[in-house]
BAKOL-653810 format. One record per residue: residue number from 1; x, y, z of N, C-alpha, C, O in turn. Coordinates in steps of 0.1 Angstrom, whole numbers, plus 5000, padded with zeros to 4 digits. Example, Ala and Ser with C-alpha at 12.3 -4.5 7.8 and 13.67 -1.06 7.14 Angstrom:
(1,(5132,4943,5078),(5123,4955,5078),(5132,4967,5078),(5142,4967,5085)) (2,(5128,4978,5071),(5137,4989,5071),(5129,5000,5079),(5134,5011,5080)) 
***
This chain:
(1,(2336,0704,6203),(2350,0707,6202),(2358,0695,6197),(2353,0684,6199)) (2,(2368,0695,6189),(2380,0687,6179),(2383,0680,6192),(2385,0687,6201)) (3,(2383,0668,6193),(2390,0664,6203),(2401,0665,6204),(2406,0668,6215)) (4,(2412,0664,6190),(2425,0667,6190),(2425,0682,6196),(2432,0683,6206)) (5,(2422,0688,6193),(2426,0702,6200),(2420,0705,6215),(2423,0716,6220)) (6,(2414,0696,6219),(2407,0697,6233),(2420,0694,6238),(2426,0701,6245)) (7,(2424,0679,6234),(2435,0672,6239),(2446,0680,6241),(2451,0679,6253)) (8,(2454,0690,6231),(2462,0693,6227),(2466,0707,6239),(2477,0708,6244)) (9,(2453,0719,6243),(2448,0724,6252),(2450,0722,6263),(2454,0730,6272)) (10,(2446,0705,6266),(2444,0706,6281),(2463,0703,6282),(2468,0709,6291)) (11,(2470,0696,6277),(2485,0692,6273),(2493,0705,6277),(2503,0706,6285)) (12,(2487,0714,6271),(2495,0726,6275),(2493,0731,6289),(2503,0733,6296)) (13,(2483,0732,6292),(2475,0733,6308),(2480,0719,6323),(2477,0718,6335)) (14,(2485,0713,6316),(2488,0698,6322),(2498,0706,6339),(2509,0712,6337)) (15,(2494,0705,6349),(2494,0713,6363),(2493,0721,6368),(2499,0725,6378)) (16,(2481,0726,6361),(2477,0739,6367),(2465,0739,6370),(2457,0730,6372)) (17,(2463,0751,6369),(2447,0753,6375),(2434,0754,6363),(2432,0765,6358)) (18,(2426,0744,6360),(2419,0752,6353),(2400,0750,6357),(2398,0742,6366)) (19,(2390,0755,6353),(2382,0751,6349),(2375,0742,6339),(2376,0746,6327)) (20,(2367,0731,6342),(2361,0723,6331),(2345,0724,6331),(2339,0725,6342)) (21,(2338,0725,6319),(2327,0726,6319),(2320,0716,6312),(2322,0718,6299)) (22,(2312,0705,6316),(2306,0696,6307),(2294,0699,6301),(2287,0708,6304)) (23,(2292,0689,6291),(2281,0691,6281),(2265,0689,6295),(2256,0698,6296)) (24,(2265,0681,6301),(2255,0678,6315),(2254,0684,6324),(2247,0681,6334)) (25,(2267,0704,6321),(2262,0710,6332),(2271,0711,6342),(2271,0721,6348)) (26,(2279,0701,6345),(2289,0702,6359),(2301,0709,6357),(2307,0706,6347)) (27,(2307,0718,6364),(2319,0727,6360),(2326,0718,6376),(2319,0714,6385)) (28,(2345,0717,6374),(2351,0709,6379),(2362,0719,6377),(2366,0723,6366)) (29,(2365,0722,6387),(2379,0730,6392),(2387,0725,6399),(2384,0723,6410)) (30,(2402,0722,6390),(2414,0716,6399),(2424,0720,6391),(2424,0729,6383)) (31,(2436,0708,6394),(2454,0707,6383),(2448,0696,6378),(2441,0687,6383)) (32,(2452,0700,6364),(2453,0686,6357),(2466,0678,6359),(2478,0682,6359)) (33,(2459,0663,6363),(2470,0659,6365),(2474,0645,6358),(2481,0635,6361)) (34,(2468,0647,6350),(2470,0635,6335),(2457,0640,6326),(2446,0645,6327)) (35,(2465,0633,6313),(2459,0640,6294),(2462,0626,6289),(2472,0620,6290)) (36,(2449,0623,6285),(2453,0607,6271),(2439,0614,6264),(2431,0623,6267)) (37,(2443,0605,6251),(2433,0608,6243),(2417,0605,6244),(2409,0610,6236)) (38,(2412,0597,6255),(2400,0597,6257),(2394,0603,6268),(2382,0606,6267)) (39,(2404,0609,6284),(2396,0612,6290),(2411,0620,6301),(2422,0615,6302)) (40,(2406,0636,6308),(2416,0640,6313),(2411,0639,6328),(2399,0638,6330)) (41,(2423,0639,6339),(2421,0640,6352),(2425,0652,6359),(2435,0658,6356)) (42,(2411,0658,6370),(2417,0668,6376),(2420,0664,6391),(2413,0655,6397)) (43,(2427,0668,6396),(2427,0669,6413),(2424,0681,6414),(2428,0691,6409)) (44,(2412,0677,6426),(2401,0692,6426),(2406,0689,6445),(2406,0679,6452)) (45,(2408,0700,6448),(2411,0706,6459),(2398,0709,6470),(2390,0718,6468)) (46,(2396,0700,6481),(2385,0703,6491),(2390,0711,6503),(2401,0714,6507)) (47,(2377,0714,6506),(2379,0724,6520),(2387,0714,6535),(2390,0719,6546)) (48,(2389,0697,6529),(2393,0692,6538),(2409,0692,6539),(2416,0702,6536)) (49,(2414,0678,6544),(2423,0674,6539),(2427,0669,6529),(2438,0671,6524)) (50,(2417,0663,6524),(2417,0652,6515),(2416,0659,6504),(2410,0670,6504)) (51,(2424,0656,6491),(2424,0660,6476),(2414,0643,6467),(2415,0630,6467)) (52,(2408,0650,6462),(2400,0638,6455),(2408,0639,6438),(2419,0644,6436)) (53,(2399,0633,6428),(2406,0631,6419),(2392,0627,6408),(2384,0617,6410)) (54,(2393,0638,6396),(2376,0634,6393),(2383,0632,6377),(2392,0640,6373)) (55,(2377,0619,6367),(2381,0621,6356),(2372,0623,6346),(2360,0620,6348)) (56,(2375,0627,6334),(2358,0639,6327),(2366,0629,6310),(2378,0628,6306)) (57,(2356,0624,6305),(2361,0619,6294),(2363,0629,6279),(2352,0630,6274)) (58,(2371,0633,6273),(2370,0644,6262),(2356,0647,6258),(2350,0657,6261)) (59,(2353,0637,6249),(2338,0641,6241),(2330,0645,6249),(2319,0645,6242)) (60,(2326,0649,6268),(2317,0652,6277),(2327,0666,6277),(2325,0669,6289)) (61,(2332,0674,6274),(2339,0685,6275),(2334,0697,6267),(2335,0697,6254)) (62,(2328,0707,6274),(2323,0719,6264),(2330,0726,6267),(2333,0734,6258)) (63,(2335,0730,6279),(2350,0746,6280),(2357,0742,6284),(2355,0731,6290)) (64,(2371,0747,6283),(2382,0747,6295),(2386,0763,6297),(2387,0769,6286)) (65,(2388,0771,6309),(2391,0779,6313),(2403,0782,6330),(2403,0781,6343)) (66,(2411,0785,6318),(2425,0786,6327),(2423,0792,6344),(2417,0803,6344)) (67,(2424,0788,6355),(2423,0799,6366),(2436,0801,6371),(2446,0793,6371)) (68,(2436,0816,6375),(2449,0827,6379),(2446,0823,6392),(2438,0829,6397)) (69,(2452,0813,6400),(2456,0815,6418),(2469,0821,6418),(2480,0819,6412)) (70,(2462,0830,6428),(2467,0839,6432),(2473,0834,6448),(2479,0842,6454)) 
***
């Protein structure tokens, strides 16, 4: 994927919900909560208290898929 348009994608998506799927296989569901040109952050939501914070660098990015919480 263009990185500019990965970038541009997740920019639009910037607090919400989405899914991420890497080239290595890992999918990572949270809000994006920061976009720069090398690498985006999600806060991915646990069954705890605790909110973690996982960051995925563009060029390791093969999907993004929006999720509807409901």
């Amino acid at each position: 994927m263009n990185f500019q348009h990965i970038e541009n994608l997740l920019i639009r998506y910037r607090g919400q919900a989405v899914a991420v799927k890497t080239i290595s296989g890992g999918v990572y569901e949270g809000s994006i909560t920061d976009v720069t040109n090398d690498y985006v952050a999600l806060k991915l939501k646990n069954t705890g208290s605790q909110d973690d914070q996982v960051v995925i660098l563009l060029h390791g990015i093969e999907s993004v898929t929006a999720l509807v919480r409901e």
